[in-house]
C-alpha positions in Angstrom: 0.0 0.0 0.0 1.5 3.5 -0.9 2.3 5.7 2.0 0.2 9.3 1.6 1.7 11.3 3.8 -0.6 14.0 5.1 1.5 17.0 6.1 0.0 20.3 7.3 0.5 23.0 4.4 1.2 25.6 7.3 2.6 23.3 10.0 5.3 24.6 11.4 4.1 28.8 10.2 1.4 28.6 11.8 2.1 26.3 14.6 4.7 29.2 15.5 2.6 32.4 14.8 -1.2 31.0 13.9 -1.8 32.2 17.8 1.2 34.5 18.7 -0.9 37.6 20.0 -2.7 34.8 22.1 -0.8 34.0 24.7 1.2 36.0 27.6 3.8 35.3 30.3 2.7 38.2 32.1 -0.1 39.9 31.9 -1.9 43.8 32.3 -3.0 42.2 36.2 0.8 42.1 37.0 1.5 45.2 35.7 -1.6 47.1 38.2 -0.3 45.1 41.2 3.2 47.2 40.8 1.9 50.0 39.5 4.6 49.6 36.8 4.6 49.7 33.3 4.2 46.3 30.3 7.5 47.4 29.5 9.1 46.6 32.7 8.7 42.8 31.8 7.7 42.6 27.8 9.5 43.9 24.8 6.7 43.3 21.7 4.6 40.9 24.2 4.4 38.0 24.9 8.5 38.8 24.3 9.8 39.0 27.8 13.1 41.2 28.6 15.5 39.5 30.5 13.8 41.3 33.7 10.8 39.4 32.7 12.2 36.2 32.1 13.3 36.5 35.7 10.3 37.5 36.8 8.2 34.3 35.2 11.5 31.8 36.5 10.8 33.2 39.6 7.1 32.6 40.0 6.0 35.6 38.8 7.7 37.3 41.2 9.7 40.1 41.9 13.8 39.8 42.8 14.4 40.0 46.4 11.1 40.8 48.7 8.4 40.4 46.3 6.2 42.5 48.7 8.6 45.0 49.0 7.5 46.4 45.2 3.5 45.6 45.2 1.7 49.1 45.3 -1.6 47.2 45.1 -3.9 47.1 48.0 -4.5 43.4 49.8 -6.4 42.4 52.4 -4.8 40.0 54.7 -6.2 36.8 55.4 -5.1 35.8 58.5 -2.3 37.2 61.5 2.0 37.4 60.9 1.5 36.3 64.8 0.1 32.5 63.3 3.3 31.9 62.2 4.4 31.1 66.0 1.6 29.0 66.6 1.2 26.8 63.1 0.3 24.2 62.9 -1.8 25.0 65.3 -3.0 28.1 63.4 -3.4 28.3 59.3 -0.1 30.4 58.1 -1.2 34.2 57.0 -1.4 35.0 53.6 -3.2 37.9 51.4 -5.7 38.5 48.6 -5.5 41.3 46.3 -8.1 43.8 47.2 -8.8 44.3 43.4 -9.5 41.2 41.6 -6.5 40.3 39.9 -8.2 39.9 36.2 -7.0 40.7 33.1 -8.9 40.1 29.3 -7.4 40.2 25.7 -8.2 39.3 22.3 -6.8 38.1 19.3 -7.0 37.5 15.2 -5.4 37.5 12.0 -5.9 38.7 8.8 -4.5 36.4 5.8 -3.2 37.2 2.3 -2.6 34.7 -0.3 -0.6 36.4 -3.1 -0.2 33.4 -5.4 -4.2 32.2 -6.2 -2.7 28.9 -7.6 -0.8 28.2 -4.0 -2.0 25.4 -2.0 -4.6 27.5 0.6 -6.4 29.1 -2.1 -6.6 26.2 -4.5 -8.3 24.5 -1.1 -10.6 27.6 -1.2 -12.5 28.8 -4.3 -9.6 31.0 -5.1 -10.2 33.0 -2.2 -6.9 35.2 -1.6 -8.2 37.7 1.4 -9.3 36.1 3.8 -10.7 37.9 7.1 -12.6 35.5 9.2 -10.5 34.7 12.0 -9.9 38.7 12.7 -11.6 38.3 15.7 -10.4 34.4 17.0 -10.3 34.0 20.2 -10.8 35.7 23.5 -8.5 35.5 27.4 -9.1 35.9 30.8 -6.0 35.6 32.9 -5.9 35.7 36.2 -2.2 36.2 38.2 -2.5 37.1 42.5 0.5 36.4 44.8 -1.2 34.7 48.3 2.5 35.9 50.3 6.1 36.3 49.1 6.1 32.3 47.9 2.7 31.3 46.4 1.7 32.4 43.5 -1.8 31.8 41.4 -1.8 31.8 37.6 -4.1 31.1 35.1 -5.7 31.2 31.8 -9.2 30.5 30.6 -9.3 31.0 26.3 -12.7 31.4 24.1 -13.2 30.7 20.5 -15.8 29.6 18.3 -14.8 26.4 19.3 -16.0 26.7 22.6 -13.8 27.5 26.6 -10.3 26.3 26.9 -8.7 26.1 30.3 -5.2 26.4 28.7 -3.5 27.4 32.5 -4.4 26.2 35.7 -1.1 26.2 38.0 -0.2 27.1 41.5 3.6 27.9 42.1 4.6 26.5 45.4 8.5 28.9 45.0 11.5 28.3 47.3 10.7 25.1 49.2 13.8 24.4 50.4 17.5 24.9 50.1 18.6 29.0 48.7 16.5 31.2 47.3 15.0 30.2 43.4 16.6 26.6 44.3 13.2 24.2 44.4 10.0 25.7 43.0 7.2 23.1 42.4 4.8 24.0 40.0 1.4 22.5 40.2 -1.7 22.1 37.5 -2.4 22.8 33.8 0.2 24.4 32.0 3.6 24.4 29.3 6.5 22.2 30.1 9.9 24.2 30.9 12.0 22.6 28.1 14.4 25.9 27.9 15.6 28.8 29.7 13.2 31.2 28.3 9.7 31.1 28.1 8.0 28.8 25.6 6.6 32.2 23.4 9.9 33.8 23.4 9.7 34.5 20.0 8.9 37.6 17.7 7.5 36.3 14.9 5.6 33.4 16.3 3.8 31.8 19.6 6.4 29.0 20.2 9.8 29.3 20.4 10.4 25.7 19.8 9.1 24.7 16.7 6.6 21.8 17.3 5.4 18.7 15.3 2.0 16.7 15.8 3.5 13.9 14.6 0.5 10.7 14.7 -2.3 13.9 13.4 -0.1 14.2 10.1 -0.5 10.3 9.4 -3.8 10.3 10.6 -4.0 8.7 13.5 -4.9 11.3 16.6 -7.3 14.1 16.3 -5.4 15.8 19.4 -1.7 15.2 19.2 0.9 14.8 21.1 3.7 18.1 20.5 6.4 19.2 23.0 5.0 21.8 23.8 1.2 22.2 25.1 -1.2 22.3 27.3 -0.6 19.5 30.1 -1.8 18.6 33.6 1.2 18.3 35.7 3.8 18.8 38.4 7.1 20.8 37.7 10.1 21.0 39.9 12.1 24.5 38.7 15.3 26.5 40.0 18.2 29.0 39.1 21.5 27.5 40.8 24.0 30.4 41.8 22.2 32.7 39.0 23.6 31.1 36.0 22.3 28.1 35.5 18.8 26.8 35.6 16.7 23.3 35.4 13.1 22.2 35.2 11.5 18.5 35.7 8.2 17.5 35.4 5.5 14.6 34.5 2.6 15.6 32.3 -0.6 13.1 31.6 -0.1 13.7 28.0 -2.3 13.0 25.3 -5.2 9.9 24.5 -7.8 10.0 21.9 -8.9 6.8 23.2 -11.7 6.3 26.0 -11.3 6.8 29.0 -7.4 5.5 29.4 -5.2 6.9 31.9 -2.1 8.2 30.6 0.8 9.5 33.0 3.7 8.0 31.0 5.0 11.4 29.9 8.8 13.2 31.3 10.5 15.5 30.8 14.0 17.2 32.1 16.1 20.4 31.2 19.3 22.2 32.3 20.4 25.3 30.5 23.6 28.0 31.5 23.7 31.9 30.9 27.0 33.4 29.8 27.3 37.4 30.5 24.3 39.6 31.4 21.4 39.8 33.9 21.0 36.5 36.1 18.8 34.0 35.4 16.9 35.0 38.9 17.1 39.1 38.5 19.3 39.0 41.8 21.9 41.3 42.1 22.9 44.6 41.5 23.8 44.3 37.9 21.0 46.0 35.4 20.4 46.9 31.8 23.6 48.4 30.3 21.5 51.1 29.5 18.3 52.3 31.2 16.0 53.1 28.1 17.0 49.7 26.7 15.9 47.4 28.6 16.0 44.0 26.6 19.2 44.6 25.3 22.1 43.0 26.8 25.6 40.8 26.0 25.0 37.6 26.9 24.6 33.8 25.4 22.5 30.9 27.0 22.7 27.1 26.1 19.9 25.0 26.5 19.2 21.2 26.5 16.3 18.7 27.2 15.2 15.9 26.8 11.1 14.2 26.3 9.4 10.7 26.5 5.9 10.9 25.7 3.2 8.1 25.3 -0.1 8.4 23.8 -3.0 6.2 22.6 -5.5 6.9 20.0 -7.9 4.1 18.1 -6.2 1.4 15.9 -6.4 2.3 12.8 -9.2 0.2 10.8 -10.8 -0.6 14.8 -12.4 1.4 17.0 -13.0 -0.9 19.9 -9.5 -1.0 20.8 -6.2 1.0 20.9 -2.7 1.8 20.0 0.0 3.7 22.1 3.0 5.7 20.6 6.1 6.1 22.8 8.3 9.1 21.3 12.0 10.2 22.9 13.4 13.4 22.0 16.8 15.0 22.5 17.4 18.7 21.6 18.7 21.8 22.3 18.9 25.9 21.7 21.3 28.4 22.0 20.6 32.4 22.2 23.5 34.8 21.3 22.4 38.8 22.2 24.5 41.1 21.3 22.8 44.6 22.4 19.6 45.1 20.6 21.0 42.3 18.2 19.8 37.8 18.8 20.3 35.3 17.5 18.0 32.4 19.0 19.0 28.8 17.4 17.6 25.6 18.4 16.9 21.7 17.2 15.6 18.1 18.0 15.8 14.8 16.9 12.2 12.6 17.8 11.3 9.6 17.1 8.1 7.9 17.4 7.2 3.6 17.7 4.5 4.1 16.0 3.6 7.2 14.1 3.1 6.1 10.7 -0.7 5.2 9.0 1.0 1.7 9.2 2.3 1.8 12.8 5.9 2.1 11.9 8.4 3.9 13.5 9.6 7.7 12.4 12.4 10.3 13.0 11.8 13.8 13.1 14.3 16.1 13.0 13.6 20.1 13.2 15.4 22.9 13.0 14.6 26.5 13.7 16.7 30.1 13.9 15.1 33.5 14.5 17.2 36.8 13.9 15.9 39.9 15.0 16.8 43.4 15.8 15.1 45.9 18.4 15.5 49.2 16.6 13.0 50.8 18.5 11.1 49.8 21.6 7.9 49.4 19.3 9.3 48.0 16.2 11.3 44.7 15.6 12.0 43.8 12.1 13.4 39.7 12.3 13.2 36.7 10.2 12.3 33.1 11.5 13.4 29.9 9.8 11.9 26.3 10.3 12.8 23.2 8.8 10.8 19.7 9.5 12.0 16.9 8.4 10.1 13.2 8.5 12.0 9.9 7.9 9.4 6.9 8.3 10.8 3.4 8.3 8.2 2.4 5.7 7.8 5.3 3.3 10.2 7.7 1.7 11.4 10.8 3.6 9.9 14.2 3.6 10.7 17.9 4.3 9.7 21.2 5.1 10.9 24.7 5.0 9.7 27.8 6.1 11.5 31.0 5.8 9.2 34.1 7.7 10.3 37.7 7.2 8.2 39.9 9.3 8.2 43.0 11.5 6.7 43.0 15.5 5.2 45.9 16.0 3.9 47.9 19.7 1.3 50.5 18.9 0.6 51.3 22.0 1.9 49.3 25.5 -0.5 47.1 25.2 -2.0 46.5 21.6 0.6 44.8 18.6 0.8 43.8 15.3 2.9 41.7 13.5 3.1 41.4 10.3 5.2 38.6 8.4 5.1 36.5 5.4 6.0 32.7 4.4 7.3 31.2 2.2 7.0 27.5 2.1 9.5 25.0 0.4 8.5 21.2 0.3 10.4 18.1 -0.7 9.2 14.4 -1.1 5.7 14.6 -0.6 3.3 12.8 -2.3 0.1 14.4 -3.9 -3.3 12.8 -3.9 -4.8 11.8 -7.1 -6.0 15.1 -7.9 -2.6 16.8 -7.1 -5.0 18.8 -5.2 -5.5 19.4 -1.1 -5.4 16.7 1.4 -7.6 18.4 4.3 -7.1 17.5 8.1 -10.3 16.9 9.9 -8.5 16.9 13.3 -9.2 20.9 13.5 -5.9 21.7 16.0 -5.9 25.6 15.2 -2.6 25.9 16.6 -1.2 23.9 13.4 -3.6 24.6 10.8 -5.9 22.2 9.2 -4.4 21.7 5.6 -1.7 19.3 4.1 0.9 20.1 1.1 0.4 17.9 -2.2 2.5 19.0 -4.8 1.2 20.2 -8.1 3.1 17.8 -10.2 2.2 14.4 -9.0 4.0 12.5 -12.3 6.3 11.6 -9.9 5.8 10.2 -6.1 8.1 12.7 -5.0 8.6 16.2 -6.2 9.7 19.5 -4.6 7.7 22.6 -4.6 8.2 26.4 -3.3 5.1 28.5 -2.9 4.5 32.2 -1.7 1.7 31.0 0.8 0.8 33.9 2.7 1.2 37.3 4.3 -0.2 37.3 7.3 -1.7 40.4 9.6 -1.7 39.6 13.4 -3.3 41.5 16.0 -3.8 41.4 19.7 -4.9 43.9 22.4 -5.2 43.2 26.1 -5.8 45.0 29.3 
C-alpha cells in the first residue's frame, strides 16, 4: 500500500505564529499590582526582557522581597502572629483587594498572493481572507497569596467553545537558597528551555513543534512538546547562571477513557554574561532606556518521553499507544539590541506512521531579530521539518518568515510577516490537489501540502503562501 503522507500545508508557520498575539507570560493584572509599566517585563509581548524572564523563572515574582514592590492594596487573610503557633494556626497569607483579572483578544488577517498556491486552491480561489480577525478571547488571572505562592491562570474562548489552557499554583522556594526548588502545580507548558516557551517575535512557540501521529492520521489531538498539560514541575536558578526544570505531564489519549501518565521531561540550561537568570543582584540593563538589550549567550538542552494512545487504525473498539524520545537543544546569542536564538531536535516515534511504523523527526529552527526601536522589531524566522518513516520515503519542510513585530501602544501589537514554504518528497493525492485534516488543531492549521506535479511520487515545490496580519490587544 502507498504511503500518503498527510503534512500540514502551514505546519510549522502557523504552529509558531497562527496564535502569537494569544498568549502572555505576564499579563496587564501584574502590571496594576506594581503600579509599573508592560514594558518593565515585555519587549513586543508576549517577548519577555531579560527582567521578565526572571520575573516568570521566579514565580511571577519580583527579585528580592516580592512584597517590597506591590503598590496594590490586599487584604490579609489571616495574622503574621500565626506563624508562631502553626500548625496549630493556618499560616497568613493575602488576597488582592482588586481582583486580579485581566482580558485580551486576538486575530489574524490572511493574504494569499499566489491564487494557484496550495490555501487558495483548497478555497474557491479565495486570496483575502478575514474571518479569523476576531479568534479567540483571554481571561488571565495572576494574584501572589505571600512572598512564595503564587496563582496563575488562563481560561481561552473561541468559536470552538472555553479552553482552560493554564491552571497552576507555584509553590517557590521550598527548600534549600532562594529560586533553588519551585514546584509548579496544574495545567500548564512544560519548561523545556531557559526562556519562556513564546519567546519568540515572529511566532507563539519558540520551539518549533510537530504533531507527529495527526499528520499520518492517526490522533485528532496530538501529542507536540509543547502544550497544554496537567502536571507537576520542579524548577530553580543555581548560583544565578544556571537553571533546570523536571516535570510529569498526563499527555495526550484520543482513546476512551485511558489513563495516561507515562510522559517526562527534564532540562538544564547556563547563561554566559548579562542579567541573572533569577534578576538577583545589582547588575541592570547596560542602558536604562534599553531594557532587553544586553551581552549575553544561554545554552539549553532537554530531553522528552511521551506516550499516547488513540484508536487502531481500521478498529475502534480498541487502541494503539505511541512512545516518542526526544533529545534537543537551543542556543541564544544577544548582542545589544542584536539575537540570534537557534535551536533543534531529533524525535522519534514507535509508532507514528498510517502503518504503525516507526519515524524520526528532525527540526530545526533560527530566529534573527533586531530591536531598533522599543515598538518595532524587524526579524526573520526559519523552520525546517523533516520526516523519515521506516516504511515510506522521507519528507521535508521549509519555512523561511520575514516579518516586522510591532507595539502600537503598551499594550496592543501587530505583527506582520510573510511565508514562504519550500517542500520536498511529498506525495500528492490523485487530484494533485489538497489533502484536508479533519482533526481541526488551530494551533497547526488544518491543511496538508500535495504538490502540483504528482507525475512523480516525490517532487519539490516552493510556494509564496501567505502574508499574514496579526493583532492582539489586552488589558
Amino acid at each position: 500500500m502507498k504511503l500518503r503522507v498527510c503534512f500540514a500545508l502551514q505546519l510549522s508557520f502557523l504552529a509558531a505564529i497562527a496564535s502569537a498575539p494569544s498568549r502572555a507570560a505576564g499579563i496587564p493584572a501584574f502590571a496594576r499590582k506594581y503600579e509599573t509599566s508592560c514594558l518593565t517585563c515585555h519587549s513586543v509581548y508576549p517577548r519577555l526582557t531579560p527582567f521578565g524572564e526572571a520575573f516568570r523563572r521566579n514565580g511571577y515574582r519580583f527579585p528580592g522581597v516580592d512584597s517590597d514592590y506591590v503598590k496594590q492594596g490586599t487584604l490579609v487573610m489571616g495574622q503574621e502572629a500565626n506563624k508562631k503557633t502553626f500548625p496549630k494556626s493556618v499560616w497568613p497569607s493575602w488576597i488582592p483587594a482588586s481582583v486580579p483579572l485581566a482580558i485580551g483578544v486576538n486575530g489574524q488577517a490572511l493574504y494569499y498572493p499566489d491564487k494557484g498556491a496550495s490555501v487558495p486552491r483548497a478555497n474557491n480561489d479565495a486570496q483575502f481572507v478575514l474571518d479569523d480577525l476576531v479568534a479567540e478571547g483571554h481571561l488571565w488571572a495572576g494574584a501572589a497569596l505571600d512572598d512564595t505562592v503564587t496563582l496563575w491562570g488562563e481560561l481561552t474562548l473561541s468559536s470552538s467553545g472555553a479552553d482552560v489552557e493554564h491552571a497552576q499554583v507555584l509553590l517557590n522556594d521550598l527548600v534549600g537558597p532562594k529560586h533553588l526548588v519551585n514546584l509548579v502545580v496544574g495545567r500548564g507548558f512544560p519548561t523545556l528551555t531557559s526562556f519562556g516557551p513564546h519567546s519568540s517575535y515572529l511566532g507563539d512557540a519558540r520551539v518549533t513543534t510537530v504533531p507527529v501521529t495527526a499528520i499520518y492520521g492517526l490522533s485528532t489531538d496530538p501529542f507536540t512538546l509543547v502544550d497544554d498539560y496537567n502536571g507537576l514541575e520542579v524548577t530553580g536558578v543555581v548560583a544565578g547562571q544556571a537553571d533546570y526544570s523536571a516535570g510529569v505531564s498526563t499527555g495526550k489519549n484520543t482513546f476512551g477513557t485511558r489513563f495516561n501518565s507515562e510522559n517526562w521531561y527534564a532540562h538544564a540550561g547556563y547563561k554566559l554574561g548579562g542579567l541573572r537568570l533569577d534578576g538577583e543582584g545589582a547588575q541592570g540593563p547596560k542602558d536604562a532606556m534599553k531594557p532587553w538589550a544586553e551581552d549575553a549567550v544561554t545554552v539549553d538542552a532537554f530531553v522528552y518521553h511521551s506516550r499516547e494512545y488513540f484508536p487502531t487504525p481500521g478498529a475502534t473498539d480498541t487502541a494503539t499507544g505511541d512512545s516518542s524520545f526526544t533529545v534537543g537543544g537551543a542556543v541564544r546569542a544577544q548582542l545589544a539590541s542584536l539575537e540570534l536564538d537557534l535551536g533543534g531536535y531529533d524525535q522519534k516515534h514507535d509508532r507514528g506512521t498510517a502503518g504503525l511504523a516507526s519515524v524520526h523527526t528532525d527540526v530545526e529552527w533560527a530566529e534573527l531579530s533586531y530591536v531598533l526601536y522599543p515598538w518595532m522589531v524587524p526579524a526573520v524566522r526559519v523552520e525546517r521539518i523533516g520526516l523519515r518513516p521506516s516504511d515510506g520515503a522521507d519528507v521535508a519542510d521549509l519555512h523561511v518568515m520575514p516579518g516586522i513585530a510591532f507595539l502600537l501602544r503598551a499594550n496592543v501589537k501587530a505583527i506582520l510577516v510573510a511565508n514562504i514554504e519550500t517542500t520536498d518528497g511529498f506525495p500528492g493525492d490523485a487530484t494533485g490537489g489538497l489533502l484536508p485534516w479533519s482533526g481541526g488543531n488551530a494551533d497547526w492549521g488544518g491543511f496538508v501540502v500535495a504538490p502540483r506535479d504528482t507525475s512523480t511520487a516525490t517532487s519539490r515545490m516552493s510556494e509564496f503562501e501567505s502574508i499574514a496580519l496579526f493583532i492582539a490587544w489586552a488589558m
